[in-house]
N, C-alpha and C positions, 0 to 999 in steps of 0.2 A: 455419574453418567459414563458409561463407558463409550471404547472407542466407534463404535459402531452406530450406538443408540444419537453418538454427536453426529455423526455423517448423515444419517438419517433424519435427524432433525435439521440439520442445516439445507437438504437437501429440499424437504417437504417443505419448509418455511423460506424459498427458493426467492421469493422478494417483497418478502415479509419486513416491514422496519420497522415495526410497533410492537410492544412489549416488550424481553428483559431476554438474554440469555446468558447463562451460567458463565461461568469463567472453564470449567473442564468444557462445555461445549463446545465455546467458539477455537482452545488452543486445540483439541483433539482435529478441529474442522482443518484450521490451520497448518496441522501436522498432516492429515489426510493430501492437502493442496500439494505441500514438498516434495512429499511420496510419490503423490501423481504426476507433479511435474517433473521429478527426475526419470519416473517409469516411461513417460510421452517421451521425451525429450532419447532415453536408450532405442525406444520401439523405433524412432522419427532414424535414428539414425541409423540402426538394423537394417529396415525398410528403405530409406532415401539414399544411404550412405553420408559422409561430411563434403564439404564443399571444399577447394583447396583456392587460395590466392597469392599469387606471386610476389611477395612484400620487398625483394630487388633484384638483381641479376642472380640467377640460380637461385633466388633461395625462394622456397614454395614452405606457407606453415598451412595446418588445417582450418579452417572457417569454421566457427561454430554459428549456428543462427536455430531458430526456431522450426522445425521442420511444422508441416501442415497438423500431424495430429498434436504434438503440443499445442501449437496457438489455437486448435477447436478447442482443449484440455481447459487454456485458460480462460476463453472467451467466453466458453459454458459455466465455469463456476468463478466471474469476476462479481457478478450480480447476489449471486449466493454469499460471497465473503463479504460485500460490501453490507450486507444485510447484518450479518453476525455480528459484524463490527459495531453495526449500529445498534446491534439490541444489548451488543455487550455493556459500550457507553451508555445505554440507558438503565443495566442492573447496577453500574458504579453511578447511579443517579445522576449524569450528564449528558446535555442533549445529544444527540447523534450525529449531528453536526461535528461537534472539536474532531471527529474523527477525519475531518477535510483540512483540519488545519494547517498542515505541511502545502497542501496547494493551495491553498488561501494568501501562504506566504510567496509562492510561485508568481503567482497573478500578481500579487501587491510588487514584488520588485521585478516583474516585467512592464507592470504600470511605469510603476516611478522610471525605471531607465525611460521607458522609449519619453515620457512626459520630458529628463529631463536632458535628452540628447543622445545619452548614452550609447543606444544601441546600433546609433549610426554610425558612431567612433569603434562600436566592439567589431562592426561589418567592416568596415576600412582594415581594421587591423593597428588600431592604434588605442591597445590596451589602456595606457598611460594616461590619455586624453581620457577615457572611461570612467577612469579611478581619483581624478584631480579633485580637490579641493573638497567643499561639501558636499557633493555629490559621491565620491569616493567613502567618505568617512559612512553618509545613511545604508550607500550600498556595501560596506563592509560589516556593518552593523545589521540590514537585514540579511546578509549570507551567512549571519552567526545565529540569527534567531532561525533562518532557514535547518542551518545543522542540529537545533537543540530540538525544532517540533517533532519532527518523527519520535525523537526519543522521549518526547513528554507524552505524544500519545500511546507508543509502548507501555509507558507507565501508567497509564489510565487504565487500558486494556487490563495489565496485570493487577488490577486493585482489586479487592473482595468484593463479595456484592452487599450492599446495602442492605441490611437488616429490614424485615418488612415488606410491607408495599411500599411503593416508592410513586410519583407521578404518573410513571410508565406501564403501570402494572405492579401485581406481587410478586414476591421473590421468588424465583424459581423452585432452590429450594425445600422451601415451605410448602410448595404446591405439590413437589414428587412426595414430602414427606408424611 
């Protein structure tokens, strides 16, 4: 699949989450997204110029933020990528789901702190009191499984696709070929 034929598909399959999509499709998609956001992101500034903030007496650095046409860029294809993702996870035969896994872990240790105080002691400003005892040790432990999910689901994404049909459909492809 070339780079084009993936934009296009990802494009047309705009919030599609059933069936399988290739491993060149969804990384060309991917690579298309960077592209675009670093082209939004020069046009935002061409156009809007950078913003400047005074960070202490005399000294002024540049602002960088999101000008308006980048966040339309990203807004328009978050739904598209999210798609991809999930039909990628479904040609490596896994549901589309693990692809949430990294916020899955978000919610779970924003559960756990506020359940077990913590986040009234992070508001206060008294770190130490956050991180005490077993509560310290679970929340150190899911901000480690926090660190490893993105990089498990990279590695999902990156996997071959599944020989066959698979639950989700047949393998792409088999189909082009």
């Amino acid at each position: 699949m070339s780079f084009a034929d993936a934009i296009r598909s990802c494009l047309q399959k705009y919030v599609t989450f059933s069936g399988r999509a290739s491993r060149p499709e969804y990384w060309w998609f991917v690579l298309f997204l960077i592209a675009g956001g670093i082209a939004t992101s020069i046009l935002d500034s061409i156009l809007f110029g950078t913003g400047t903030v005074e960070t202490g007496p005399g000294a002024i650095s540049a602002k960088s933020e999101n000008g308006p046409i980048s966040g339309l860029f990203s807004l328009a294809t978050l739904l598209p990528i999210l798609a991809a993702g999930w039909r990628r996870m479904h040609d490596t035969g896994r549901s589309g789901l693990y692809l949430l896994y990294p916020l899955i872990v978000i919610v779970g240790m924003g559960t756990f702190a506020s359940m077990a105080g913590a986040t009234s002691a992070v508001m206060s400003g008294d770190f130490g009191a956050a991180f005490a005892g077993l509560t310290g040790i679970v929340m150190l432990l899911s901000m480690l499984v926090f660190i490893i999910s993105p990089l498990i689901v990279i590695w999902w994404l990156t996997r071959p696709s599944q020989p066959g049909p698979n639950t989700y459909g047949p393998n792409p492809h088999e189909v082009l070929a």
